[in-house]
N, C-alpha and C positions, 0 to 999 in steps of 0.2 A: 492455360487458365486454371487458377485453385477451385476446388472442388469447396464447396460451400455448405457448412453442416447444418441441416435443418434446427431452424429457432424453437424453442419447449412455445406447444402455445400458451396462451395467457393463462393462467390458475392461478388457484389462491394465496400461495407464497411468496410470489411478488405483488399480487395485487394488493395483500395487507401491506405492504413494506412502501406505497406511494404515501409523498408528500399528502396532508392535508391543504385543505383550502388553506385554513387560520396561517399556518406555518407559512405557504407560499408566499401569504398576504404579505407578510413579515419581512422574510427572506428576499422577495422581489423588490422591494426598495433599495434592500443594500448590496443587489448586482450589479455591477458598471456594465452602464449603458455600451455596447455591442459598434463597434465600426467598423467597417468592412474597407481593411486595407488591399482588396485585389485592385490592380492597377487599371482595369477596364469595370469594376464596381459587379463583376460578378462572380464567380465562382461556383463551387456546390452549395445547395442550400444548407445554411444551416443548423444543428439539430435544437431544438426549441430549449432554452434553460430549464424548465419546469421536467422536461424527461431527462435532462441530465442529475438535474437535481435530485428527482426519485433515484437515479442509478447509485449518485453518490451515496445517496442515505441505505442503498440498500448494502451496500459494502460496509462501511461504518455501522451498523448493525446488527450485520450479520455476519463480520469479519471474513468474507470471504475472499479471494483472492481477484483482483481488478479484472482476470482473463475466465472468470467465469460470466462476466458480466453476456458475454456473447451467447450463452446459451437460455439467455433471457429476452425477453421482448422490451425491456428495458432502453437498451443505446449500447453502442458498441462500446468494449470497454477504453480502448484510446481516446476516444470521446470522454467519455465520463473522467478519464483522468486529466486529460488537457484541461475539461471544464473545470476540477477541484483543484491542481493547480494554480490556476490562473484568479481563482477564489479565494486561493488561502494567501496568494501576493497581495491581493486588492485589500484583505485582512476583510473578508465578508463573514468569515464563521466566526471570529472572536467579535465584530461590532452587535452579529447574534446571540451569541452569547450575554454579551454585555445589556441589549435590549430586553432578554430572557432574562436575569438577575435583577434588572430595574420593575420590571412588570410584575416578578412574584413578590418584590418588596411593597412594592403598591399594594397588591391584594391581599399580601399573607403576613407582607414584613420579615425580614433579616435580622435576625438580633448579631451586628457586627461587631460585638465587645466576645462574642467566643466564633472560632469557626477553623475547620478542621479538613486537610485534604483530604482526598483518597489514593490509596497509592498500593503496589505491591511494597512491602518492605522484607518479604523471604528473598532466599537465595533462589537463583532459577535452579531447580531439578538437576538440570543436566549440564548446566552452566561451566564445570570443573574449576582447579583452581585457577584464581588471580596470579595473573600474569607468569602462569607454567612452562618450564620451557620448552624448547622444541626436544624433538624424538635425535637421536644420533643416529647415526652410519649405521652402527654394528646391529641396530634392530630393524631397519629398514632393509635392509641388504637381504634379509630372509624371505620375503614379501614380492621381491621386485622378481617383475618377468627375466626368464631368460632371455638370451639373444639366438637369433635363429638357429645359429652355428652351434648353439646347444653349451660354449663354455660358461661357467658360474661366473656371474657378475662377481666382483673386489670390491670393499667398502673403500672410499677415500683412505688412503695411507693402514687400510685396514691389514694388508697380507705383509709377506714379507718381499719385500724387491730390491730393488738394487742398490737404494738409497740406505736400506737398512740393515746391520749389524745382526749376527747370528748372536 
């Protein structure tokens, strides 16, 4: 049996990171309704969308890593990813989107004769270059383990053997 690592309890940096009501209002229309394909109509219960939803949003926020999700009171994280999955097939975040862009145009208006992405357009940092080649023999050879029997590894066609001309 795995040994189960106690959950952070509830505090304040996940609790700001929950779904609002308004949002939820929103978002719950454009969940597809839930069927339960187990073959006897039961299984584990399971976990309510609104706590998946908080889990999603806390990841997309906070850029953390989906396998942090467990040290949260949140929802476990294969949950939370199943759920966003199976969300972003159903195209439920970009129909929210699209409802969010119709509703600030209501209140505030778009002026859609200018509009502009956002984007990264630098180089990543550490990126190096486009399409670089690989490393050869003669530098890798220096690097690699020994063999137990303690002879120096050969690069491919690196030394001189049999094949080759003095």
């Amino acid at each position: 049996m795995r040994k189960r690592r106690p959950r952070a309890p509830v505090h304040k940096v996940t609790t700001n990171f929950r779904v609002s009501d308004a949002l939820w209002t929103r978002l719950q229309r454009l969940i597809p309704k839930h069927r339960n394909t187990h073959r006897f109509g039961g299984g584990k219960p399971r976990t309510p969308d609104r706590q998946c939803a908080d889990a999603i949003f806390y990841v997309l926020r906070t850029g953390c890593q989906w396998g942090a999700l467990d040290a949260t009171d949140l929802c476990p994280h294969s949950t939370a990813h199943d759920r966003f999955q199976q969300w972003v097939d159903a195209g439920v975040f970009l129909k929210l989107w699209q409802v969010g862009v119709e509703e600030f145009d209501e209140l505030k208006g778009v002026d859609w004769r200018w509009l502009s992405m956002d984007g990264a357009m630098t180089k990543a940092p550490l990126g190096g270059e486009k399409n670089r080649g690989q490393p050869h023999g003669s530098r890798q050879k220096r690097r690699q383990a020994q063999p137990p029997d303690r002879r120096a590894w050969r690069a491919a066609g690196g030394g001189r053997g049999r094949r080759q001309s003095a």
